[in-house]
Backbone as XML, in Angstrom:
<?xml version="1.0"?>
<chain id="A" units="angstrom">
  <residue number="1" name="UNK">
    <atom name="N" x="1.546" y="20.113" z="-17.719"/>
    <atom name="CA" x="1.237" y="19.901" z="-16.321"/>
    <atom name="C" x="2.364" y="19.156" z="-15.618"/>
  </residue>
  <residue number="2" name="UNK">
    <atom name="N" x="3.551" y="18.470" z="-16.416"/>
    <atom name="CA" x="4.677" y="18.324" z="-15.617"/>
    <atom name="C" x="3.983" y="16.478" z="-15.285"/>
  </residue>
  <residue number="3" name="UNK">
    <atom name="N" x="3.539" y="15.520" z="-15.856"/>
    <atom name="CA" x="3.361" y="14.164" z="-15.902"/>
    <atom name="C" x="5.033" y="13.544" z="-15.346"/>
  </residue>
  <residue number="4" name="UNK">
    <atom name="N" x="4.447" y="12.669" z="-14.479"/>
    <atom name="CA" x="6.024" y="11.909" z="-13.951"/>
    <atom name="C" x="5.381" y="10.207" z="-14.605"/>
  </residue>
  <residue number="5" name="UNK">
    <atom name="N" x="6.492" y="10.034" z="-14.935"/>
    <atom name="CA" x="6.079" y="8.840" z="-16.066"/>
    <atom name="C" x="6.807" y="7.439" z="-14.710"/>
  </residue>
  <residue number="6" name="UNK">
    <atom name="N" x="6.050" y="6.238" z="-14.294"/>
    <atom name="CA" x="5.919" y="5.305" z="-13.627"/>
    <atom name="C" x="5.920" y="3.868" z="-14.129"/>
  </residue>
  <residue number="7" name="UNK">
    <atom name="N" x="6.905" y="3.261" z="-13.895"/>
    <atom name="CA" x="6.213" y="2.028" z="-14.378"/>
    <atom name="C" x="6.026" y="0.975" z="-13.186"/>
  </residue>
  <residue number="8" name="UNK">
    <atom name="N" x="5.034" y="0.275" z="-12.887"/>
    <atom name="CA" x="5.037" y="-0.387" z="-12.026"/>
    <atom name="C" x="3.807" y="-1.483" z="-12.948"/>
  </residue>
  <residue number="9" name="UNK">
    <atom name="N" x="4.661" y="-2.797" z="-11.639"/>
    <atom name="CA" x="4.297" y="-4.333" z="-12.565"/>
    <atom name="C" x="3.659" y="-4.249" z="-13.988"/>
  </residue>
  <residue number="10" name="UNK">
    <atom name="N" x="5.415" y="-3.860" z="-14.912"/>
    <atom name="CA" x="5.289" y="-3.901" z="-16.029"/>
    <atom name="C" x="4.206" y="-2.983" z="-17.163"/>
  </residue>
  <residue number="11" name="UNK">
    <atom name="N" x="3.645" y="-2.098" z="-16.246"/>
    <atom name="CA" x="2.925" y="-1.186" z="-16.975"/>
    <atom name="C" x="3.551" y="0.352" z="-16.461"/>
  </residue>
  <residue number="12" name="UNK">
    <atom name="N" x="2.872" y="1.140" z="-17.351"/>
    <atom name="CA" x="3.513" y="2.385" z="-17.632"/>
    <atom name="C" x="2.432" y="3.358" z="-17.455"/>
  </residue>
  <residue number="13" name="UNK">
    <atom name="N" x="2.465" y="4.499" z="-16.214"/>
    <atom name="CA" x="1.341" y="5.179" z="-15.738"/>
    <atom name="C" x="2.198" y="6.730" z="-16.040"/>
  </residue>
  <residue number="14" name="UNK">
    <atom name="N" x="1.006" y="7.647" z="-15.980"/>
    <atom name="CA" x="1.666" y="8.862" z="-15.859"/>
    <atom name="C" x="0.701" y="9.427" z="-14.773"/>
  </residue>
  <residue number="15" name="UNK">
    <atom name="N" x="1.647" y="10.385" z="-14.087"/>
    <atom name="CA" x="0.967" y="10.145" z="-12.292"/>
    <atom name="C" x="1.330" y="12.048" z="-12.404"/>
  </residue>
  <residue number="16" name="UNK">
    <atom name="N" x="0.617" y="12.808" z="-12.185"/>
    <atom name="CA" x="0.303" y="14.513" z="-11.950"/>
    <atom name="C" x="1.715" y="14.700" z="-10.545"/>
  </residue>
  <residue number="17" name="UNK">
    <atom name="N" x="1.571" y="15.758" z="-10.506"/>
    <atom name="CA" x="2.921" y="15.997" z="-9.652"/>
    <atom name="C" x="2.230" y="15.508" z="-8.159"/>
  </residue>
  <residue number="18" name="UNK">
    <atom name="N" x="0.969" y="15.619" z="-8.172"/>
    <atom name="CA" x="-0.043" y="15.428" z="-6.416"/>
    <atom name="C" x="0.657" y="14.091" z="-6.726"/>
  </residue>
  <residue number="19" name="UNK">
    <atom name="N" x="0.076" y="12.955" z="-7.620"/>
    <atom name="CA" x="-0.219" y="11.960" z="-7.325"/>
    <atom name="C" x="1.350" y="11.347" z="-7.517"/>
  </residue>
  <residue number="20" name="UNK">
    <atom name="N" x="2.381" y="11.710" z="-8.104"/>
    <atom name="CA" x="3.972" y="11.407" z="-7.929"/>
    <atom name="C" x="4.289" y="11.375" z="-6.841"/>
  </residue>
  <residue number="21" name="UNK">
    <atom name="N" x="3.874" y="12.483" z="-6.074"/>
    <atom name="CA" x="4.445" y="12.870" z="-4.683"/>
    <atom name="C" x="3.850" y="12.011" z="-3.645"/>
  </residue>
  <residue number="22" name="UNK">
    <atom name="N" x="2.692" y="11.254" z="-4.028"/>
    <atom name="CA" x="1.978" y="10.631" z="-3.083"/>
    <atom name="C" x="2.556" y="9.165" z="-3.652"/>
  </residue>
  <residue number="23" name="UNK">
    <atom name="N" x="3.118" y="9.134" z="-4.517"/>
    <atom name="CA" x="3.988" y="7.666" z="-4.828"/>
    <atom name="C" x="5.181" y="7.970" z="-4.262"/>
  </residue>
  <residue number="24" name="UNK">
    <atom name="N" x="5.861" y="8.610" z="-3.884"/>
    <atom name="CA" x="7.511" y="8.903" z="-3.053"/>
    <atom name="C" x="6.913" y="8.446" z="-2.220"/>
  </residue>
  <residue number="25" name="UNK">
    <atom name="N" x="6.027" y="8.447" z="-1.430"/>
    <atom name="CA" x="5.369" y="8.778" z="-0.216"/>
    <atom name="C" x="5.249" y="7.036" z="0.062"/>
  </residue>
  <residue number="26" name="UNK">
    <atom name="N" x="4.461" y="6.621" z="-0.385"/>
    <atom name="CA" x="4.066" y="5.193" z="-0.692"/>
    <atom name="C" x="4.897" y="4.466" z="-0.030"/>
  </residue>
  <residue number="27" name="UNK">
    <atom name="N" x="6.090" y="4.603" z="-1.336"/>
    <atom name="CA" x="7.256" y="4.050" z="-1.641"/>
    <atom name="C" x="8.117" y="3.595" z="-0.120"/>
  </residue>
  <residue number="28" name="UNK">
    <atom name="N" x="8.195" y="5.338" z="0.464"/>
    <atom name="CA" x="9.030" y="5.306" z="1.852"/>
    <atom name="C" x="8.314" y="4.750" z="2.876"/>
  </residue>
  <residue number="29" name="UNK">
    <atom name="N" x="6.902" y="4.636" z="2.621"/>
    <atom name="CA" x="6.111" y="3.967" z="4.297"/>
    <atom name="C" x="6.345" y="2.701" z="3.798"/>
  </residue>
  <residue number="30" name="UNK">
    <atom name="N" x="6.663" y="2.154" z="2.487"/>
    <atom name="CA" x="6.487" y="0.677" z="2.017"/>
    <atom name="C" x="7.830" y="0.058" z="2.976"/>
  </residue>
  <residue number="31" name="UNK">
    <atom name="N" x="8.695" y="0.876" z="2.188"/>
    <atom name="CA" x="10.147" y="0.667" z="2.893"/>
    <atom name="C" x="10.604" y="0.614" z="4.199"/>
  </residue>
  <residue number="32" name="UNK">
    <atom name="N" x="9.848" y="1.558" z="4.918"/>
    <atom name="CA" x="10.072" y="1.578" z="6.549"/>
    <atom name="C" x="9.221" y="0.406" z="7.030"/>
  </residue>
  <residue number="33" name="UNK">
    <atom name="N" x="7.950" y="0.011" z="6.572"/>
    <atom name="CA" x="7.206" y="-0.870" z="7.172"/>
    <atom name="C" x="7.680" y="-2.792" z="7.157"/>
  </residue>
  <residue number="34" name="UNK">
    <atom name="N" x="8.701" y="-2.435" z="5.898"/>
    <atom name="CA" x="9.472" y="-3.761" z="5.967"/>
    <atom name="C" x="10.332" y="-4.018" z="6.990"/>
  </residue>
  <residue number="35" name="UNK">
    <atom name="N" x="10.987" y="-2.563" z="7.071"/>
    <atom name="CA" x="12.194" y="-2.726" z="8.292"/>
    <atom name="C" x="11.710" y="-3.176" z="9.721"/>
  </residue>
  <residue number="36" name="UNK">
    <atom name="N" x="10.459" y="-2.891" z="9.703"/>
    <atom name="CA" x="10.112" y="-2.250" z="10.993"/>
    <atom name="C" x="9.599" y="-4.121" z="11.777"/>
  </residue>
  <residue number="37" name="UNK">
    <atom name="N" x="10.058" y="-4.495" z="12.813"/>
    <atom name="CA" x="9.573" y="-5.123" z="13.809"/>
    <atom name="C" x="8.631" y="-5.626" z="14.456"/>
  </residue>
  <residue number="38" name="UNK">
    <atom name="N" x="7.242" y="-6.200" z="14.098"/>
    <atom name="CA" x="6.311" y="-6.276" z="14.844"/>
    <atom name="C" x="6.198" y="-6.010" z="15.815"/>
  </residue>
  <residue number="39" name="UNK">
    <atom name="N" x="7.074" y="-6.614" z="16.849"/>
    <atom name="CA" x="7.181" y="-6.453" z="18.775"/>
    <atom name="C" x="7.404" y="-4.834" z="19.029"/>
  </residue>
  <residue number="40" name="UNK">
    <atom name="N" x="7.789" y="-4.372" z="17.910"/>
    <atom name="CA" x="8.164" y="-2.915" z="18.208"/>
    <atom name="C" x="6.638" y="-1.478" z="17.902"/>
  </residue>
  <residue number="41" name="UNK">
    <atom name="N" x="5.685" y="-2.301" z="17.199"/>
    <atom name="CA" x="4.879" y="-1.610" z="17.326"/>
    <atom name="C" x="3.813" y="-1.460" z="18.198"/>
  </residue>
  <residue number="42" name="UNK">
    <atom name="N" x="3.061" y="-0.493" z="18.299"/>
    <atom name="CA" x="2.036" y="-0.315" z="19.341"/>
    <atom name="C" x="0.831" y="0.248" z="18.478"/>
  </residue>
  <residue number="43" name="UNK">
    <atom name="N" x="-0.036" y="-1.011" z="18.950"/>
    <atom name="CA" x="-1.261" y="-1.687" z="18.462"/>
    <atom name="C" x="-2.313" y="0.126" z="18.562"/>
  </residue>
  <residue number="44" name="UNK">
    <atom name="N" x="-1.818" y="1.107" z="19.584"/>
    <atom name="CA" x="-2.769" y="2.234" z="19.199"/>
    <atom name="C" x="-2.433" y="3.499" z="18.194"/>
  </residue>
  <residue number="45" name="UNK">
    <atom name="N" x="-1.172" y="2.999" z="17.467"/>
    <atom name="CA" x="-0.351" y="3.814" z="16.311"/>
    <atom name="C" x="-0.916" y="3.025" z="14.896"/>
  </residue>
  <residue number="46" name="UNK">
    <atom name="N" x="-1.610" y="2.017" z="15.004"/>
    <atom name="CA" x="-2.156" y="1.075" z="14.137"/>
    <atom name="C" x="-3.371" y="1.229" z="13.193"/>
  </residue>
  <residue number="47" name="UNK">
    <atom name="N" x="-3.505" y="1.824" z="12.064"/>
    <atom name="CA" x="-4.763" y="1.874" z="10.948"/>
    <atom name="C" x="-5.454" y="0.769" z="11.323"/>
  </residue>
  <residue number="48" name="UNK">
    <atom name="N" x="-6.862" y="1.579" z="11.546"/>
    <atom name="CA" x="-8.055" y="0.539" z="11.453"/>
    <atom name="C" x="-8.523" y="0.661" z="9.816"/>
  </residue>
  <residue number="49" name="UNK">
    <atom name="N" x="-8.305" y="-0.708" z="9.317"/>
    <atom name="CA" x="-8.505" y="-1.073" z="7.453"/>
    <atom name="C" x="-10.371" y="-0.339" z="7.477"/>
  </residue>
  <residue number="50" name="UNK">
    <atom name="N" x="-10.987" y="-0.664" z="8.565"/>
    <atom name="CA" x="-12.268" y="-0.165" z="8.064"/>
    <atom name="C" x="-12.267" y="1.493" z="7.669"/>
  </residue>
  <residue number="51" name="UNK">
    <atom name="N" x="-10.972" y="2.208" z="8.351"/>
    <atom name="CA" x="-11.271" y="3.549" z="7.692"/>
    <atom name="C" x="-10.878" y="4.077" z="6.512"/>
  </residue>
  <residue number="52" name="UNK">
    <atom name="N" x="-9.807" y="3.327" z="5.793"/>
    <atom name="CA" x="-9.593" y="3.325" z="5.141"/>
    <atom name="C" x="-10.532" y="3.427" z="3.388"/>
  </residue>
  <residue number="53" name="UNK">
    <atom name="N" x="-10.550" y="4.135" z="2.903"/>
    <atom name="CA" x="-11.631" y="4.402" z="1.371"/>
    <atom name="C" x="-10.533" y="4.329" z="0.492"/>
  </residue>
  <residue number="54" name="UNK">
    <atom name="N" x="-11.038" y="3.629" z="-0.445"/>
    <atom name="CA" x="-10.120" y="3.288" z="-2.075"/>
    <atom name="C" x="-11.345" y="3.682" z="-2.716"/>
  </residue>
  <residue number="55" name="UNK">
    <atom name="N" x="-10.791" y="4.251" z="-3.794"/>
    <atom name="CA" x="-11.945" y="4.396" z="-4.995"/>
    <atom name="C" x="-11.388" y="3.222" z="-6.157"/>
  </residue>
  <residue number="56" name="UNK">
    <atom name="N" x="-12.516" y="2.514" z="-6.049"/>
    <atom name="CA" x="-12.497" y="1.543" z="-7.009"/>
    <atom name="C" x="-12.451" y="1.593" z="-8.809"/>
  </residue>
  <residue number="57" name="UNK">
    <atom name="N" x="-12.817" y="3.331" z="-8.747"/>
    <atom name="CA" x="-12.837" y="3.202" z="-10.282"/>
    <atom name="C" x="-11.043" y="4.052" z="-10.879"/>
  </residue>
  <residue number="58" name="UNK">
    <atom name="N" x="-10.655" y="4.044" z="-9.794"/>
    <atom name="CA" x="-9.218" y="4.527" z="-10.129"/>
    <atom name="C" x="-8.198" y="3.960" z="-10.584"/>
  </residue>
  <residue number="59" name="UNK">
    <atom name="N" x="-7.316" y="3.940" z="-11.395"/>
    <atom name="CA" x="-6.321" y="2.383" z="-11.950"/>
    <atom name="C" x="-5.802" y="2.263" z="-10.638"/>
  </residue>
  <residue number="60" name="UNK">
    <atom name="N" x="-5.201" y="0.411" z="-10.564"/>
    <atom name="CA" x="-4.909" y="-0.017" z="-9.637"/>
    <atom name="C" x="-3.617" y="0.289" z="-8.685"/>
  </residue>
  <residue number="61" name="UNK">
    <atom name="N" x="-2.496" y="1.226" z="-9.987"/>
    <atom name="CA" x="-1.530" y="2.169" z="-9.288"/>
    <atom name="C" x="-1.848" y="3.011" z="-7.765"/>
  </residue>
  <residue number="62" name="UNK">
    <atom name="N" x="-2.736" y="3.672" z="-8.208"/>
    <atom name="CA" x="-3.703" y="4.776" z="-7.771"/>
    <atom name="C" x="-4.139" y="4.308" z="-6.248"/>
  </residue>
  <residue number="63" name="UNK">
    <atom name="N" x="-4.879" y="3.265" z="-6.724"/>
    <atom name="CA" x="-5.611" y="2.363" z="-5.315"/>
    <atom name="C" x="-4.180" y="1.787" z="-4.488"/>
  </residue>
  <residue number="64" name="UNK">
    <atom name="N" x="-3.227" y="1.373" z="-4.859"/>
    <atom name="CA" x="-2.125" y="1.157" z="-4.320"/>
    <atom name="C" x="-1.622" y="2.277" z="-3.340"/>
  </residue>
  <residue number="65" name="UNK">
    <atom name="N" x="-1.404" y="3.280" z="-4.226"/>
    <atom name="CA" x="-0.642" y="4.586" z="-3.321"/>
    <atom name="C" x="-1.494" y="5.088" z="-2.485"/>
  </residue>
  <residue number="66" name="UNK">
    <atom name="N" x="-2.860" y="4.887" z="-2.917"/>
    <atom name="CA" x="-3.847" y="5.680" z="-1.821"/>
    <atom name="C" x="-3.758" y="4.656" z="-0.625"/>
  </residue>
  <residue number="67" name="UNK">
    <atom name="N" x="-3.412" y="3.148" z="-0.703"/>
    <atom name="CA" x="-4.456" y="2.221" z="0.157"/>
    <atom name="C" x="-2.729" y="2.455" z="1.056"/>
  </residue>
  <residue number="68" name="UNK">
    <atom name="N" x="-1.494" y="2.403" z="0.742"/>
    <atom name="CA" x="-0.462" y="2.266" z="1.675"/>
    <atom name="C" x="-0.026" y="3.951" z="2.154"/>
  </residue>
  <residue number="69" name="UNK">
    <atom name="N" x="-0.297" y="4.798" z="1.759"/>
    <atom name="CA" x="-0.585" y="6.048" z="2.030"/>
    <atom name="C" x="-1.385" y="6.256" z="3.167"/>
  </residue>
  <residue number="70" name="UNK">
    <atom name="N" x="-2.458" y="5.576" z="3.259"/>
    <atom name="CA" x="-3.758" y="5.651" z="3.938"/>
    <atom name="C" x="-3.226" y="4.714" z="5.534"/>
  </residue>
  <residue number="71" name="UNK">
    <atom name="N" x="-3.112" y="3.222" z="5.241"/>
    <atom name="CA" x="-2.771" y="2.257" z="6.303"/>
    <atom name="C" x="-1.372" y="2.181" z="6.696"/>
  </residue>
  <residue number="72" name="UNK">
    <atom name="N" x="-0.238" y="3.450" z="6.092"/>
    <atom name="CA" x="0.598" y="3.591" z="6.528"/>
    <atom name="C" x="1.687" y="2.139" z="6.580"/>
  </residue>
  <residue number="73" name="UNK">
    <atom name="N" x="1.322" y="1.227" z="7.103"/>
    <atom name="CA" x="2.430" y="0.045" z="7.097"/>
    <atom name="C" x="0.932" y="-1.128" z="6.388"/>
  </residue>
  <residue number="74" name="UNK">
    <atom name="N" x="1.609" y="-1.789" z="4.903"/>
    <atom name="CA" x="0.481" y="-2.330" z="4.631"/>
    <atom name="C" x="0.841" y="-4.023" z="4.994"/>
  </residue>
  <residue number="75" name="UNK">
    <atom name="N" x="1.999" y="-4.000" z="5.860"/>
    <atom name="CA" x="1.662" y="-5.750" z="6.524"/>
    <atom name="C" x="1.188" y="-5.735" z="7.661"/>
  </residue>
  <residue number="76" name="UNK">
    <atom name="N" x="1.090" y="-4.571" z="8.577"/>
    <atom name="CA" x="0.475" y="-4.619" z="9.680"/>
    <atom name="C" x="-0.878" y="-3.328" z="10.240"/>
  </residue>
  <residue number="77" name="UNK">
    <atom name="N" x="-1.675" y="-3.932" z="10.513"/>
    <atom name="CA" x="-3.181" y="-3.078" z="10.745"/>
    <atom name="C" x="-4.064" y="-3.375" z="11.798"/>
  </residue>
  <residue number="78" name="UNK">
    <atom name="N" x="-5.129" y="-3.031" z="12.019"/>
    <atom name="CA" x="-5.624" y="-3.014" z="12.870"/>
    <atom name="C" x="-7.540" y="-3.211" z="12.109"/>
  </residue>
  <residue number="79" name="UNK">
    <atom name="N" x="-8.423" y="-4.134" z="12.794"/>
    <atom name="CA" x="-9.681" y="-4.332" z="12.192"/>
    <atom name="C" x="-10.195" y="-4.305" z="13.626"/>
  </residue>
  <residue number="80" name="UNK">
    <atom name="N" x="-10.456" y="-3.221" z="14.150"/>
    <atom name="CA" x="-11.396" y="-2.607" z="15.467"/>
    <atom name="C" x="-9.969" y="-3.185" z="16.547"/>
  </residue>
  <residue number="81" name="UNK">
    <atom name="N" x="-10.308" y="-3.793" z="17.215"/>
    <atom name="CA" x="-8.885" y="-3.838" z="18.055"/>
    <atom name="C" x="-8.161" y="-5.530" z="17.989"/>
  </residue>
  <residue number="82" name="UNK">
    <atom name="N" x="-8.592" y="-5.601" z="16.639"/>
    <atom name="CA" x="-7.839" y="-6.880" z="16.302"/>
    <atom name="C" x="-6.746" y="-6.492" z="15.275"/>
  </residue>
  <residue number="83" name="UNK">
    <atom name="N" x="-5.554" y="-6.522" z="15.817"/>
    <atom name="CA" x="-4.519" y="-6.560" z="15.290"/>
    <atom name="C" x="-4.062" y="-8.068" z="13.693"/>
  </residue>
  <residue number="84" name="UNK">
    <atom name="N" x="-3.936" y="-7.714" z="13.219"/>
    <atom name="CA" x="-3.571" y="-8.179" z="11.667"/>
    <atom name="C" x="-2.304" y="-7.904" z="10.927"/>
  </residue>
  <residue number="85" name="UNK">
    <atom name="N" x="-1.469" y="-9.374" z="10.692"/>
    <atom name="CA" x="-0.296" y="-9.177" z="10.492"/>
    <atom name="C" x="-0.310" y="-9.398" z="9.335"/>
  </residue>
  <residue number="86" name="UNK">
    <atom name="N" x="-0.073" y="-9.011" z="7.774"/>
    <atom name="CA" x="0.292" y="-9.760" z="6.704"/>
    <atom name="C" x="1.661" y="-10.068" z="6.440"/>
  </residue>
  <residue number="87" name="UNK">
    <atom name="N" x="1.892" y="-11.583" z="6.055"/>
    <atom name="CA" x="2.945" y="-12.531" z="5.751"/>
    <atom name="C" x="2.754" y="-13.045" z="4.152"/>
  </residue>
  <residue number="88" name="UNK">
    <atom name="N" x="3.787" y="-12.783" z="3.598"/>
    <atom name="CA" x="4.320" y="-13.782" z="2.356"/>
    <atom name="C" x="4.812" y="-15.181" z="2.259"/>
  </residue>
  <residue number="89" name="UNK">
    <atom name="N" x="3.880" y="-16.182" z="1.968"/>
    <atom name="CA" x="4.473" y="-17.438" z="2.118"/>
    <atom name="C" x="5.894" y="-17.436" z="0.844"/>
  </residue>
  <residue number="90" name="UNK">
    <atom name="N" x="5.630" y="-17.054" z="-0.442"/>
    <atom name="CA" x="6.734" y="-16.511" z="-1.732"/>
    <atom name="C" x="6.566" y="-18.103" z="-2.582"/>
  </residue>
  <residue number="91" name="UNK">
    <atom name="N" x="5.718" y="-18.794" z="-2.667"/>
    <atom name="CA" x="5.467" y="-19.971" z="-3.604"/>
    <atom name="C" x="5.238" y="-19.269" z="-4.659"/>
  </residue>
  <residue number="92" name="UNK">
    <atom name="N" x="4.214" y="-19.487" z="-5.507"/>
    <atom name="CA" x="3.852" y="-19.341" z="-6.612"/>
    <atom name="C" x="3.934" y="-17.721" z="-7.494"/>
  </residue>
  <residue number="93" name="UNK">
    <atom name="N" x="3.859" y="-16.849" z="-6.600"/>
    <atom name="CA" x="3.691" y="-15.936" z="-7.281"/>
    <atom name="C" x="4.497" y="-14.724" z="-6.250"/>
  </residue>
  <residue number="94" name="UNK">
    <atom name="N" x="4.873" y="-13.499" z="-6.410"/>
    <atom name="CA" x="5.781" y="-12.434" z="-5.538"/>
    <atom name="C" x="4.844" y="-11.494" z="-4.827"/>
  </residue>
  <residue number="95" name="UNK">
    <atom name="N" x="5.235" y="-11.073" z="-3.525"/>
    <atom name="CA" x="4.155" y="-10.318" z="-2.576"/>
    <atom name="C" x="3.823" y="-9.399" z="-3.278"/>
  </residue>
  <residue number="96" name="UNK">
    <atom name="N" x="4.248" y="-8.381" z="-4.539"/>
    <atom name="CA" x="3.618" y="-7.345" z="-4.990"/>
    <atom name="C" x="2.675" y="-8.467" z="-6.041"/>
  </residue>
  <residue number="97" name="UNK">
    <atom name="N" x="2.890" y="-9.235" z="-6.829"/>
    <atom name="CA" x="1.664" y="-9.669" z="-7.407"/>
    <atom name="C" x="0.412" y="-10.170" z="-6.388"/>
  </residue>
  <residue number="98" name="UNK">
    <atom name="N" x="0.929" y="-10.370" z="-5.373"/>
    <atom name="CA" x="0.157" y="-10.979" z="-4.927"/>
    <atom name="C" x="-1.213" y="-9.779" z="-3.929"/>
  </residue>
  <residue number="99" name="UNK">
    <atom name="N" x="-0.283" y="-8.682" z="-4.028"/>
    <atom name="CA" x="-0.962" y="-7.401" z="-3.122"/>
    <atom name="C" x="-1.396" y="-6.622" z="-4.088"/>
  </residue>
  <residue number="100" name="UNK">
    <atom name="N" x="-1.223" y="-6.432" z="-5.616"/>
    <atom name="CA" x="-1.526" y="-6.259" z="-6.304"/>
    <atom name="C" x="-2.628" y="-6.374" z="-7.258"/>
  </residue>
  <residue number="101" name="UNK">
    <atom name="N" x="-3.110" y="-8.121" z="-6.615"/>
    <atom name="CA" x="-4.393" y="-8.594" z="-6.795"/>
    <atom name="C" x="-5.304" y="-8.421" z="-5.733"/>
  </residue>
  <residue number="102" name="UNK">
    <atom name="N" x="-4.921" y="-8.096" z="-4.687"/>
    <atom name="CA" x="-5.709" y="-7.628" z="-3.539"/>
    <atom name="C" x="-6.030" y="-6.334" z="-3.839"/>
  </residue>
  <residue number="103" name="UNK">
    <atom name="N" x="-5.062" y="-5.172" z="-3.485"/>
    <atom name="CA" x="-5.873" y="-3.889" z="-4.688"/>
    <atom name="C" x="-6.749" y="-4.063" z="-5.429"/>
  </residue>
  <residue number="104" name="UNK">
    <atom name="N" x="-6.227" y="-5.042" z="-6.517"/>
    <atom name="CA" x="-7.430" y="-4.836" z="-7.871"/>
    <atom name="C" x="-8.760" y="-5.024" z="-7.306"/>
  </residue>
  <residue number="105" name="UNK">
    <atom name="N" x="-8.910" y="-5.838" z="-6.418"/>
    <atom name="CA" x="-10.282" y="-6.311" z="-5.988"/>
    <atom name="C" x="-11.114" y="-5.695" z="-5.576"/>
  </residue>
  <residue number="106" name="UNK">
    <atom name="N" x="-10.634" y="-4.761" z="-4.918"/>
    <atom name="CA" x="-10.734" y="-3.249" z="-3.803"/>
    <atom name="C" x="-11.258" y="-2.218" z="-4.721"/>
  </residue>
</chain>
């Protein structure tokens, strides 16, 4: 079936060609959403988190690519017309562990 072999935080997934392609995917909204400006966005281009669905019984890879796939930029969102910024303070632990445990929870 053509398995694309992944490793992310130190574990090792094998992801179907759908679900590879939906990790490229991830990857590039992850990347643009860093670049990208707060002042420069507009609050009606903005994921509302309530529409968003994770399936909880999926490994947490999975819930990752679906949940930044889904909310498109995952530091900035929208909860009905309240805008929501996420920030990294970077103490104790690194923003992917730290978003990583937010997934898992999900």
């Amino acid at each position: 079936m053509g398995y694309r072999k992944v490793v992310f935080n130190g574990e090792e997934y094998k992801l179907t060609p759908k679900w590879y392609k939906e990790y490229l995917s991830a990857i590039e909204l992850w990347e643009k959403a860093k670049e990208t400006d707060v002042k420069d966005l507009d609050k009606s281009e903005l994921v509302d988190i309530r529409d968003v669905k994770i399936d909880s019984k999926k490994p947490y890879l999975i819930r990752i690519i679906s949940y930044i796939n889904q909310v498109r930029n995952p530091y900035c969102y929208r909860v009905g017309d309240v805008v929501v910024r996420v920030s990294y303070a970077g103490k104790d632990k690194t923003f992917t562990d730290s978003f990583t445990e937010m997934i898992s929870s999900m």
